[in-house]
C-alpha positions in Angstrom: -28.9 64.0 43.7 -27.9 66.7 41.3 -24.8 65.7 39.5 -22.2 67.0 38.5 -22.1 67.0 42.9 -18.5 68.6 44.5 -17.5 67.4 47.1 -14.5 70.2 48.1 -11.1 70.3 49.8 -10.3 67.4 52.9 -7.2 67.7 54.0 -5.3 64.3 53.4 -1.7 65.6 55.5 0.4 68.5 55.6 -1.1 71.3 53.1 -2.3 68.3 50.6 -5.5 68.7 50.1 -8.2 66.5 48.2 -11.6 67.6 46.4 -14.0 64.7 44.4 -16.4 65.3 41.8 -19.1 63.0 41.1 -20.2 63.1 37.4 -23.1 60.7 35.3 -21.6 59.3 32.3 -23.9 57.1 30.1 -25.7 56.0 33.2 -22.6 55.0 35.5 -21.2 57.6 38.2 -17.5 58.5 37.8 -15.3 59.9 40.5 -12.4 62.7 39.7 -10.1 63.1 43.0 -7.8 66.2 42.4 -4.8 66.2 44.5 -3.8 70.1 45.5 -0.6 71.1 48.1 0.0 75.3 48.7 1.8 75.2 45.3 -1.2 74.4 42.7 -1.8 71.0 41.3 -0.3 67.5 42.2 -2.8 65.3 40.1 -6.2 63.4 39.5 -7.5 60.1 39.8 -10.3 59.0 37.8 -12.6 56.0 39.3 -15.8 54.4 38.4 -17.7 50.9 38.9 -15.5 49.6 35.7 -11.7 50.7 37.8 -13.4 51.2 41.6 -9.6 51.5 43.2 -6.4 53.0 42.1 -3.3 51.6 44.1 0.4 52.7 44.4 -0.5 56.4 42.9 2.6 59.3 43.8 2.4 62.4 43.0 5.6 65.0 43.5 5.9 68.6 43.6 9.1 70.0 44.6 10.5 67.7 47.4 6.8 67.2 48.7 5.1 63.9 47.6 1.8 62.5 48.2 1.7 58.9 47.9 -1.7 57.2 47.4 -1.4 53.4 48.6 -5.4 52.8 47.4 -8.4 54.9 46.5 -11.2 53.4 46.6 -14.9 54.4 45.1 -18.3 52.7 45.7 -21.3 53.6 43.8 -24.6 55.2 45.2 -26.8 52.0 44.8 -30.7 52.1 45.9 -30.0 52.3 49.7 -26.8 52.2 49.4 -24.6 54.9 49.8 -21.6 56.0 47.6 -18.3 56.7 49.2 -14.6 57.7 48.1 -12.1 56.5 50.2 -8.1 57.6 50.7 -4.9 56.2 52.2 -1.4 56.9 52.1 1.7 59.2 53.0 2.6 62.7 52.3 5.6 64.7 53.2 6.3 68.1 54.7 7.6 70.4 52.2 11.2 69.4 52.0 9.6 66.0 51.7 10.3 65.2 55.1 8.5 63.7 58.3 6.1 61.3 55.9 2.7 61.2 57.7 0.1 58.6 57.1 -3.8 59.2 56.2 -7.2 57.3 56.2 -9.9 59.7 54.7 -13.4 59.5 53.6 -13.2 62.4 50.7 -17.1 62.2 49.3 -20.2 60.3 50.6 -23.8 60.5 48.7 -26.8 59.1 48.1 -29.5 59.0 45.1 
């Protein structure tokens, strides 16, 4: 696999939206999740084999909120592939009617 590899826009709930870039870095792949709503930017998340999960992540815009109970990120291994992996909440808008998600944002293999 070619790396940097993109892996664009999943959309977690509402108009949130989720794209993952998969980098080499001395040797070890590194996951960058960027958070997006209709407005621009909520955030990032950075993950690699050293910090594979991120737990109890929010991210506000207006009254909307996105709130990321655990990312996870497993490394492309010999046969194994490598996945990135989302759940949590987001809000309409006016930060109402909080839906939940379960999403697989990136899969790949060597």
């Amino acid at each position: 696999m070619a790396y940097p590899a993109n892996f664009p826009n999943v959309l977690l709930v509402n108009s949130m939206t989720a794209s993952t870039t998969i980098s080499l870095v001395n040797g070890m792949q590194i996951a960058v999740i960027t958070f997006n709503n209709a407005a621009g930017l909520l955030g990032t998340i950075t993950l690699s084999p050293v910090q594979p999960v991120a737990t109890d992540v929010e991210f506000k815009t207006g009254n909307q909120s996105l709130y990321i109970s655990k990312a996870n990120f497993q490394a492309a291994f010999g046969i194994v592939s490598g996945q990135v992996t989302l759940t949590g909440t987001g809000t309409d808008q006016e930060g109402k009617d909080p839906s939940s998600f379960q999403k697989q944002v990136a899969t790949w293999s060597n």
